[in-house]
N, C-alpha and C positions, 0 to 999 in steps of 0.2 A: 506337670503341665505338658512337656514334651516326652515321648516316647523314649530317646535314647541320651545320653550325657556324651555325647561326641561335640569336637570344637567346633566343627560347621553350625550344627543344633545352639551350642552358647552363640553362638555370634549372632543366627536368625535372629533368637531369641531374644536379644538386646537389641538387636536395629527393630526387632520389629516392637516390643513392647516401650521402646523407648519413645519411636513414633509414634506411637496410638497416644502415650502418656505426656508427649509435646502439643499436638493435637488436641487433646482434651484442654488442657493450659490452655492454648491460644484462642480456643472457643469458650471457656469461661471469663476468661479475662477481656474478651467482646462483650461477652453479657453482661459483665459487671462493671467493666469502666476502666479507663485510664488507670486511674486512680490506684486498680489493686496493686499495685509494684511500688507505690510511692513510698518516701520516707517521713509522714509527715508528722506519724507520732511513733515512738517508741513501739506501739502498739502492730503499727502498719510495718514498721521494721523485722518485727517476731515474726509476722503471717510470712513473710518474703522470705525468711530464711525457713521457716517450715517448712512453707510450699518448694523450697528447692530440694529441701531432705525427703518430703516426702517424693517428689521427682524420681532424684536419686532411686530410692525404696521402689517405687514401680518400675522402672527398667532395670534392677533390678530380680526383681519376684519369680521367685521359683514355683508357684502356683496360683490360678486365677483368683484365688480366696485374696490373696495379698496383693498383689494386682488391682481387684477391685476394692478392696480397703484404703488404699493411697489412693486411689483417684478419687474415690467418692470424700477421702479426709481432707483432700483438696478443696473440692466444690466445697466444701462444709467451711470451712477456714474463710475463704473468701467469701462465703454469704455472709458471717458472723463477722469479718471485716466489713462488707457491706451495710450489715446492721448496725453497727456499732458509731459509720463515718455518718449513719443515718439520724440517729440518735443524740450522736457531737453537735449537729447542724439544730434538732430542732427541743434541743433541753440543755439549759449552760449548768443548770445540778449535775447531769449525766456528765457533762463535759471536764467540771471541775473532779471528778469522781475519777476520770480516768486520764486523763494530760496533766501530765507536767508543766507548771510555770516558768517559765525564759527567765534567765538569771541574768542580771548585768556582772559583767566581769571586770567592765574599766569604761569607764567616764569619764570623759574631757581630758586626754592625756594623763588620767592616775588610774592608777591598779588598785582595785577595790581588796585588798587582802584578805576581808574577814570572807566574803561571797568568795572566793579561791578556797579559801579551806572549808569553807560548808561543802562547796562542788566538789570537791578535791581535784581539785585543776591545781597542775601546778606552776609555778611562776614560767618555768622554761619552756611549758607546752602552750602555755597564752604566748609566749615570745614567740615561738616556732610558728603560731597560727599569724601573726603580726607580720612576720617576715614571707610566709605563702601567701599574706594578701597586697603585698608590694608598700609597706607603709615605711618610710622614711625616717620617721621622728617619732613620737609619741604623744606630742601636739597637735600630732593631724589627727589622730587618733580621736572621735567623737565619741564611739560606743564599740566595745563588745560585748557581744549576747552570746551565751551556752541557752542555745535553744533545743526543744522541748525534745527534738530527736537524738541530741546530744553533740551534733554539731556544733562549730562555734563560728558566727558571722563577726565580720569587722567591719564595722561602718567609720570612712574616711573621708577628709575633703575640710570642706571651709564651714559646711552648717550640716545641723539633722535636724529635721521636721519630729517632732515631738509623736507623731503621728507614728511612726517609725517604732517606736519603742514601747507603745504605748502597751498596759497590761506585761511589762519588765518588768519582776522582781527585783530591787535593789538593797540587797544584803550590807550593810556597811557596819 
């Protein structure tokens, strides 16, 4: 790529192809939308760790062939994201094909046991989630959902709208 292997040369080298390779990101990610970075499926999680290995890989790149192989598996990643969040939206066959169902984990203050071992969640990591979302008791406790990105939400308080939950697998 460069002429000589001297440290001035590596250093260009990586500011400069790190920028071109930030740059490209930030202009695809206008074209494509918000959206590319989210975590909303499992799916959208892969593309965002790719896309940062491939990152990595082009400011990296000892030659333009490799260089332009990550940038352009970049673009490629997020159109096929693109496609895909396109796809979720207008076919729920496509949808159920590639998402994950939201599991209940605990309802109305009890701990669903048999949906903990199907998830393999385990009791002291539902506690640990319970305790980072400030719950009290386990009475206030209405719902928690391992949802589809593999997160786990704790819905608390005096009521939950049904609406809420709705499309929850409930494993009991």
């Amino acid at each position: 790529m460069f002429v000589e292997e001297t440290l001035p040369d590596l250093f260009l080298r990586s500011v400069f192809l790190s920028s071109i390779a930030i740059a490209w990101v930030i202009c695809a990610v206008r074209l494509i939308g918000l959206r590319a970075f989210s975590k909303m499926t499992a799916f959208d999680f892969v593309v965002t760790v790719a896309i940062g290995s491939l990152l990595a890989g082009a400011a990296q790149a000892t030659s333009w062939t490799a260089f332009g192989q990550a940038t352009l598996s970049i673009a490629m990643l997020l159109c096929v994201q693109y496609g895909v969040a396109r796809l979720r939206q207008s076919s729920q066959r496509f949808k159920a094909a590639v998402q994950n169902t939201p599991v209940m984990l605990m309802r109305d203050g009890e701990i669903l046991y048999d949906a903990l071992r199907t998830t393999r969640v385990t009791e002291g990591d539902l506690l640990a989630k319970l305790r980072e979302a400030n719950v009290l008791a386990l009475s206030e406790v209405r719902a928690v959902v391992l949802e589809t990105t593999g997160d786990i939400s704790v819905l608390h308080g005096t009521n939950l709208e049904d609406r809420l939950i709705a499309g929850v697998a409930t494993r009991s």
